[in-house]
C-alpha positions as CSV (number, residue, x, y, z in Angstrom):
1,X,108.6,114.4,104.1
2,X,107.5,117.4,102.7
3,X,108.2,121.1,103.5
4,X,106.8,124.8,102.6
5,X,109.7,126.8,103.7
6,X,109.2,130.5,103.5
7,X,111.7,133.2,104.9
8,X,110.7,135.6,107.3
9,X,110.9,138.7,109.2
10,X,108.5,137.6,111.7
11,X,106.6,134.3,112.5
12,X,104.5,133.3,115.0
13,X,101.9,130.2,115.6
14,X,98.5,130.8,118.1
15,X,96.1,128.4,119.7
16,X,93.4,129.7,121.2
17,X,94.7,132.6,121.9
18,X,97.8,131.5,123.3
19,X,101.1,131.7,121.3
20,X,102.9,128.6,121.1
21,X,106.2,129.6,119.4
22,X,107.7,132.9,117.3
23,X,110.6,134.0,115.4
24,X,111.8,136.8,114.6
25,X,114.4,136.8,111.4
26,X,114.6,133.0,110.4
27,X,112.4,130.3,108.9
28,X,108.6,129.2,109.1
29,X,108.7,125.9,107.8
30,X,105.3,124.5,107.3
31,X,106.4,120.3,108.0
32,X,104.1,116.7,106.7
33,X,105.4,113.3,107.1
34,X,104.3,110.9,104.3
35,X,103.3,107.3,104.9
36,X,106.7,105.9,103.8
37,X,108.8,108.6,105.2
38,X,111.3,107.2,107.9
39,X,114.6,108.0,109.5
40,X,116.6,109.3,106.8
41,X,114.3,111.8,105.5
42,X,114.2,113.2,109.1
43,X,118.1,113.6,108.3
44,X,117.7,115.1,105.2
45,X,115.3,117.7,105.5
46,X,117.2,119.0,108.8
47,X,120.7,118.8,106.6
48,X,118.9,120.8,103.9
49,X,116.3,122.8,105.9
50,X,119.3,124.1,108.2
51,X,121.8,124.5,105.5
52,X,119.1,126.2,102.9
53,X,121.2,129.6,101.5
54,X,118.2,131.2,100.8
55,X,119.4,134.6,103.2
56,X,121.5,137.8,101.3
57,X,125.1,137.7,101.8
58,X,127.0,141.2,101.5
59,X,126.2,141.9,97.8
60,X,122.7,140.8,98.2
61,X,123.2,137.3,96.8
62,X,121.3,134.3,98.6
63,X,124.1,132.8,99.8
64,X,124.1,132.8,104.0
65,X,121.5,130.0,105.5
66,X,119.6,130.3,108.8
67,X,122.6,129.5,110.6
68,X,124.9,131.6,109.1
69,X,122.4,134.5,110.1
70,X,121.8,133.4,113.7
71,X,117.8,133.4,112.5
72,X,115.2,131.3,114.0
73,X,112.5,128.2,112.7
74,X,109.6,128.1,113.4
75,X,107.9,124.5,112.7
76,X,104.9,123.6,111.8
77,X,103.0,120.5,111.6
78,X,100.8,121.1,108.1
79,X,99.4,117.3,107.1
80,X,97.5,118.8,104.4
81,X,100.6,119.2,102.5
82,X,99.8,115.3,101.2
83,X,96.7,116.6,100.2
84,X,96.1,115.0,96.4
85,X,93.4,117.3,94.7
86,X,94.2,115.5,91.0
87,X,90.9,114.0,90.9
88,X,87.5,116.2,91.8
89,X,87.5,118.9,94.0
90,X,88.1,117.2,97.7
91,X,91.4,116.6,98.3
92,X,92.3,112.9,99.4
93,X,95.0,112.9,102.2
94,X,95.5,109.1,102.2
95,X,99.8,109.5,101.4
96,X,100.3,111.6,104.6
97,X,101.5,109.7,108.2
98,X,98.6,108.5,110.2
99,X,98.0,111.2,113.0
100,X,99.3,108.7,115.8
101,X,102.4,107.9,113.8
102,X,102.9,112.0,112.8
103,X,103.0,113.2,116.3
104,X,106.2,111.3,116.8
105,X,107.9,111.7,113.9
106,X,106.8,115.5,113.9
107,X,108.6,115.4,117.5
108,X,111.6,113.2,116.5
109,X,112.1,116.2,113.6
110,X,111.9,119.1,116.1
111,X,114.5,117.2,118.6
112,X,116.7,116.7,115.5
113,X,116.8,120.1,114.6
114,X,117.1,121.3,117.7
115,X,120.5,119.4,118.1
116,X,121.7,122.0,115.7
117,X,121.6,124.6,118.0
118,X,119.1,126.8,116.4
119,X,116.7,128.6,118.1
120,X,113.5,125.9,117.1
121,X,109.9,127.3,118.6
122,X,107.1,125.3,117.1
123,X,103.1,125.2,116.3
124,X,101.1,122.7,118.6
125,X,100.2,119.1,116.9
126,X,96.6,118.7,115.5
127,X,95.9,121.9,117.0
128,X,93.8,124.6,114.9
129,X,96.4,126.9,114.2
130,X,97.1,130.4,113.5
131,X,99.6,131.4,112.1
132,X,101.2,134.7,111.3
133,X,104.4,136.0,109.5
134,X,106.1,138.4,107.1
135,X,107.4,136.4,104.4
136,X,110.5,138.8,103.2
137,X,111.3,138.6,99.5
138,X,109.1,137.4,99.6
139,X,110.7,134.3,99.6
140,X,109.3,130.4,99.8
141,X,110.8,127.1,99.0
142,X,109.2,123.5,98.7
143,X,111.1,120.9,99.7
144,X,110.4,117.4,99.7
145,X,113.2,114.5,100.7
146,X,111.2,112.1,98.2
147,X,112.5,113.9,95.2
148,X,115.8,114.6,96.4
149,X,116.8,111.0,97.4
C-alpha cells in the first residue's frame, strides 16, 4: 500500500462539480493498494498515517500528528501511484489492485481509519477527480507499508 501524504491547510476533492469531501487543517493523503497488499498493510498505514508527527509542536519542531492537532484526512484513491515508468515513456500499472478488488480495500482503509475517531472525508472511487489543497510547509511524505514491513 502506498501513500502520498501531504499536510495541509485546506483540502478538498470535486466530481463533477460536486464536492465529495474537505478538510480544513489535517491531511490529504493520496491512497493505492498493490496486488499483494492485504490486511496488515491496511493496519499499518492507518497506525502510521494517524500517528505521522509531521505537525509543529510549541517550538516549531514536527512533533504533534493529525490527532494530536484535532486536523482532518482527506483520502484519496490515486491507483496511478503503481505506476512503473522504468522502461519507455508509458507507464505500466500492472503492480496496483485490480479496480474490483481496490474499491473494497480502498473502503475497508477509510472504515479503519475512521475507527480512530478522526474526522475522514474522502474522494469518490474511479471517479475523475479534482482535487484542491494548500500543502503548508510545504510539507509531503511517501509512505509505502512494503518498505516498512
Amino acid at each position: 500500500m502506498r501513500a502520498v501524504v501531504q499536510r495541509v491547510s485546506r483540502a478538498s476533492v470535486t466530481v463533477e462539480g460536486r464536492r465529495t469531501g474537505a478538510v480544513e487543517t489535517g491531511l490529504l493523503a493520496l491512497v493505492a493498494a498493490g496486488k499483494e497488499d492485504g490486511e496488515a498493510d491496511i493496519t499499518w498505514m492507518v497506525k502510521k498515517l494517524c500517528g505521522l508527527r509531521i505537525f509543529p509542536d510549541e517550538a516549531g519542531k514536527m512533533n504533534r500528528s493529525v490527532a494530536d492537532i484535532g486536523g482532518g484526512l482527506l483520502l484519496v484513491s490515486q491507483f496511478t501511484l503503481y505506476g512503473d515508468a522504468r522502461k519507455g515513456f508509458r507507464p505500466g500499472f500492472s503492480d496496483a489492485m485490480p479496480p474490483d478488488e481496490a474499491r473494497s480495500y480502498f473502503e475497508c482503509f477509510v472504515r479503519a481509519v475512521r475507527r480512530t475517531g478522526l474526522l475522514v472525508e474522502t474522494g469518490e472511487f474511479g471517479a475523475d477527480m479534482d482535487v484542491s489543497l494548500v500543502n503548508d510547509g510545504p510539507v509531503t511524505i511517501l509512505l509505502d507499508s512494503k518498505k516498512n514491513f
